[in-house]
Kinemage of the C-alpha trace (Angstrom):
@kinemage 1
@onewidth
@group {chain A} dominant
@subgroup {mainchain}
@vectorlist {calphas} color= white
{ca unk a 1} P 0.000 0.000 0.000
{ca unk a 2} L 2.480 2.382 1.141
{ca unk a 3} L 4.313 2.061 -2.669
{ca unk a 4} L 1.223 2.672 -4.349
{ca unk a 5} L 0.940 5.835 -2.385
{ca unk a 6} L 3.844 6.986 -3.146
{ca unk a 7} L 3.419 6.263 -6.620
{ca unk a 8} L -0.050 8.224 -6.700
{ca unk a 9} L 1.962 11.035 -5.040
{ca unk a 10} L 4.620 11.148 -7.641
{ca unk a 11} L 1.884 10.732 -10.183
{ca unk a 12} L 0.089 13.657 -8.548
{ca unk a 13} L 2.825 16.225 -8.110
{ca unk a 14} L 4.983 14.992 -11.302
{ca unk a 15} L 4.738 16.541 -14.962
{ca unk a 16} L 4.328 14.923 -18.476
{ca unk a 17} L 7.703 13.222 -18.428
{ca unk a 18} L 7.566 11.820 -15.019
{ca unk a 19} L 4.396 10.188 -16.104
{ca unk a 20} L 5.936 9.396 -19.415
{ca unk a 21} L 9.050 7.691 -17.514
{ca unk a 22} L 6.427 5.879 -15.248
{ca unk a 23} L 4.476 4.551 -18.106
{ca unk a 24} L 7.583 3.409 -19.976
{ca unk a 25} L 8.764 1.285 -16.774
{ca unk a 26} L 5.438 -0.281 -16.511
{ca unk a 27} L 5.531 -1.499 -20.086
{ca unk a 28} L 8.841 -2.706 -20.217
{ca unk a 29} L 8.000 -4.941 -16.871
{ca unk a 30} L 4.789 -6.009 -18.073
């Protein structure tokens, strides 16, 4: 739980390329 808040947080407070990066990670692990 604690992860996913601090991935909502980042999500929340980050720009277009921190959500860009974040996408890109979770497709390359999928």
């Amino acid at each position: 739980m604690e992860s996913q808040f601090g991935i909502a947080n980042v999500w929340i407070q980050g720009d277009f390329v921190t959500r860009a990066v974040a996408i890109l990670l979770l497709a390359m692990s999928l």
